[in-house]
N, C-alpha and C positions, 0 to 999 in steps of 0.2 A: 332851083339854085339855093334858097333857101335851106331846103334840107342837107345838102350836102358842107355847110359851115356847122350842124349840129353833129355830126358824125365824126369818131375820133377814133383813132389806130392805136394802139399801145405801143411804142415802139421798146419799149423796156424800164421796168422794173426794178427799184431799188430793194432787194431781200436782205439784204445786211443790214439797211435802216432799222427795218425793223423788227430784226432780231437784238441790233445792241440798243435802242433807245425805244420808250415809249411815246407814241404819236398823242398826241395832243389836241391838235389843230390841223389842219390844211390847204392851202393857200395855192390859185394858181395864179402861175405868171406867164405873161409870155418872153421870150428871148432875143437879145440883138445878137445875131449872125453874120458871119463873113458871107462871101457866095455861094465858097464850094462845101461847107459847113452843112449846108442843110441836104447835100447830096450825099453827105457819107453819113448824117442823122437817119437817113430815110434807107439807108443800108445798114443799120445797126453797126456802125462802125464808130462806137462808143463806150467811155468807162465812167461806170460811177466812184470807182475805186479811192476814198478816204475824202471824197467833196463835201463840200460844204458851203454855205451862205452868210455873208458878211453883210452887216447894215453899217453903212457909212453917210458923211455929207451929198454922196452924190444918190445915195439909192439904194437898191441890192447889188450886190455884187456874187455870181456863183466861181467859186474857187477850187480848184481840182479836178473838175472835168476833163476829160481827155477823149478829144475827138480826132481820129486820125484824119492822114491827108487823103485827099479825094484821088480813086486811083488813075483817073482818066483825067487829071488835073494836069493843071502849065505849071509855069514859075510862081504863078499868081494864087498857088495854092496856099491853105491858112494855117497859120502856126497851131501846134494840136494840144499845147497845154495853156494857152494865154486866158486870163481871166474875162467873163460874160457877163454883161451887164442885166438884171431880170427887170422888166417891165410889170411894174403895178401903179395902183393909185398912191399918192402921198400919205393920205390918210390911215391907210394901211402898212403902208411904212413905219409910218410914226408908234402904230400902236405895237409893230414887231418888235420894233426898238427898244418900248419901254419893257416889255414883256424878256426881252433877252436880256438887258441890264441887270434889270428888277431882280428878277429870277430865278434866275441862272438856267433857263433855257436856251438851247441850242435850235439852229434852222440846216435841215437837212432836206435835199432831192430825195424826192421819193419816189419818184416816174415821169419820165417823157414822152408824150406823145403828138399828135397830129390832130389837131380840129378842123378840121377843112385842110386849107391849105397853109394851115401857121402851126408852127412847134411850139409847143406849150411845153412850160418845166411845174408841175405839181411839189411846192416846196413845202415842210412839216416842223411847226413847232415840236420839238421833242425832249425830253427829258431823258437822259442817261440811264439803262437798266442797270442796278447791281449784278453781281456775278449767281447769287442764289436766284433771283430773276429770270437769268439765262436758263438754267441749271432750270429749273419747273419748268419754261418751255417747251426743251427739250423733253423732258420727265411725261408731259402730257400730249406732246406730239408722238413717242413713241407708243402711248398704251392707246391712242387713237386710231394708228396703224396697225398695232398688233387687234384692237379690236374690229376693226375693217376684216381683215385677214380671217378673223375666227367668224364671222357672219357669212363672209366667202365662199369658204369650205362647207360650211350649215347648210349653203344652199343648194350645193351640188350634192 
């Protein structure tokens, strides 16, 4: 029993995180859900599309997620852009707060997954890239590939 609460699924990936911001930090949370919510999670029936993480009086708050409806759902299925509350400790709270005020850091999803049987949201202190930022990533992703590609060949 035990081991299968250590074991975790990926269920996807934010890559646009971290091509526009620099990660910092990372933070997991876990998620309050509707019913049918963790049945169209566990189908990848999900967007990270422009989300993001608000610290308020009440908590975290994750904002712009888009989880569609469940397709074998009733009436009772869950509205697919309503805001999600993220589960952490207070004290952790407090210190994201000062760090995003302070800052001027931002808190972005950076991947959902599965620990056992609970969805976990992995959420990232990040920092804003400038656009020459971008521009060398890209610049060093391409001669990486190109130089994969010429070792390839060498070896055949």
């Amino acid at each position: 029993m035990k081991q299968d609460r250590n074991k975790f699924k990926l269920l996807q990936k934010n890559k646009k995180a971290y091509f526009n911001y620099e990660v910092i930090e990372d933070l997991e949370c876990g998620i309050a859900l509707a019913g049918t919510e963790v049945k169209s999670l566990r189908g990848g029936r999900f967007s990270f599309s422009d989300s993001y993480v608000t610290v308020d009086k009440d908590g975290l708050t994750l904002v712009g997620l888009t989880i569609q409806p469940y397709t074998h759902g009733n009436i009772n299925n869950h509205e697919p852009n309503r805001n999600r509350r993220l589960l952490a400790h207070k004290s952790e709270i407090k210190r994201l707060k000062r760090k995003v005020d302070e800052k001027g850091f931002t808190l972005v999803p950076t991947s959902i997954y599965l620990k056992g049987n609970l969805v976990k949201v992995q959420i990232s202190l990040c920092r804003g890239k400038q656009l020459h930022d971008k521009r060398a990533v890209v610049k060093e992703r391409d001669l990486n590939r190109d130089t994969r590609r010429e070792l390839k060949q060498l070896q055949y």
